[in-house]
C-alpha positions, 0 to 999 in steps of 0.5 A: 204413422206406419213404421215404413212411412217414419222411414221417409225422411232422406228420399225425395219423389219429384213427379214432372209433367212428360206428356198424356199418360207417362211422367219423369220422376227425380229421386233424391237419396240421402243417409240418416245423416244427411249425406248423399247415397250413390250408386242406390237402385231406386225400383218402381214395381207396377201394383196392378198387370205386368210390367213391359218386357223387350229385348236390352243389353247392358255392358259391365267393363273390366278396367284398371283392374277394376269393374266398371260400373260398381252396381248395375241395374237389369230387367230380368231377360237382359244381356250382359257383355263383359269386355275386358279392356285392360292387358291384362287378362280377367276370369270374372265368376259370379255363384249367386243363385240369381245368376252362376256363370264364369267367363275363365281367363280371357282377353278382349270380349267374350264371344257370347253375352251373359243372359241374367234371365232371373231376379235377384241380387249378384255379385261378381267378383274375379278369380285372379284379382280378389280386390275386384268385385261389383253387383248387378240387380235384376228386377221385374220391370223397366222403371229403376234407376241408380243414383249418382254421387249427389244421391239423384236419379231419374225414372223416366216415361212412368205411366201413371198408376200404382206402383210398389216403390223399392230401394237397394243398395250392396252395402244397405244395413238393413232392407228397406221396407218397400212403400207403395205410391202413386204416380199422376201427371202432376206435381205429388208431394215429395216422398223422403226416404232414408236408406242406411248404408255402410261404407264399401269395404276397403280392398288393397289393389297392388301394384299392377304386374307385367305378366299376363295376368 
């Protein structure tokens, strides 16, 4: 038995019937403990040809002094709005290498939408609010999905093929070794997987104040 697939023990795959030629996949993410893991991307990466690609958009809010969601999943090419719905004013930046950009201080929705157009992993954070902070992943294809907070997520209308399994978490240990499955149009044994996460660090949010910022 493989290191990788020694590592299947906390990530359970359940392959439901859809209709011909594509399935809906149930994830089930857990800690080596046990415990369920949310905000996990779960990534299904085509083994064979390219993966579709299309136009999307995606929205990441600025609320209570806080983003909303914490982790986003994009395909690459997608456009990301970042409303501000607080009174406040946000100045939201990111200098990852998959995607640099600042929106400086403003209020309401930005004229333009940020265009993610590369792979890879960003952090985003806030020049006045140093406690805010969020993560978007831009991968390759259109079949991921984040788990909730029982540790579940579903990929629907997967073809059926051969596909590189990946998983990602911002506070992940260590990378997950990627494992290569199979998807049919019938129930499969169920995979498991664990991935070893630390806790989200701990920022102190004051008081809000009264000023513009």
């Amino acid at each position: 038995m493989t290191a990788a697939w020694r590592l299947l023990a906390g990530l359970s795959v359940v392959v439901f019937f859809r209709h011909a030629g594509a399935a809906d996949l149930v994830f089930i993410v857990h800690t080596p403990t046990g415990s369920p893991v949310e905000n996990a991307a779960v990534v299904l990466e085509p083994l064979v040809g390219k993966a579709p690609t299309g136009k999307s958009s995606a929205i990441i809010e600025q609320r209570d002094r806080e983003f909303v969601p914490y982790v986003t999943i994009v395909q690459k090419g997608t456009a990301v709005e970042f409303p501000n719905r607080d009174k406040l004013k946000h100045h939201v930046y990111s200098f990852s290498p998959a995607k640099t950009f600042e929106l400086k201080l403003y209020s309401g929705k930005p004229g333009t939408p940020v265009h993610f157009d590369k792979t890879g992993e960003v952090a985003l954070g806030c020049n006045i609010h140093d406690w805010m902070e969020a993560h978007v992943l831009v991968v390759e294809t259109p079949w991921f999905a984040k788990t909730g907070n029982d540790g579940r997520a579903r990929i629907t209308q997967v073809p059926a093929g051969h596909y590189r399994l990946r998983l990602w978490h911002p506070q992940q240990k260590i990378t997950t070794p990627t494992t290569d499955i199979d998807v049919k149009l019938s129930p499969q044994q169920p995979l498991a997987l664990t991935l070893d996460v630390a806790p989200r660090p701990p920022r102190p949010k004051p008081p809000a104040d009264t000023g513009g910022y």
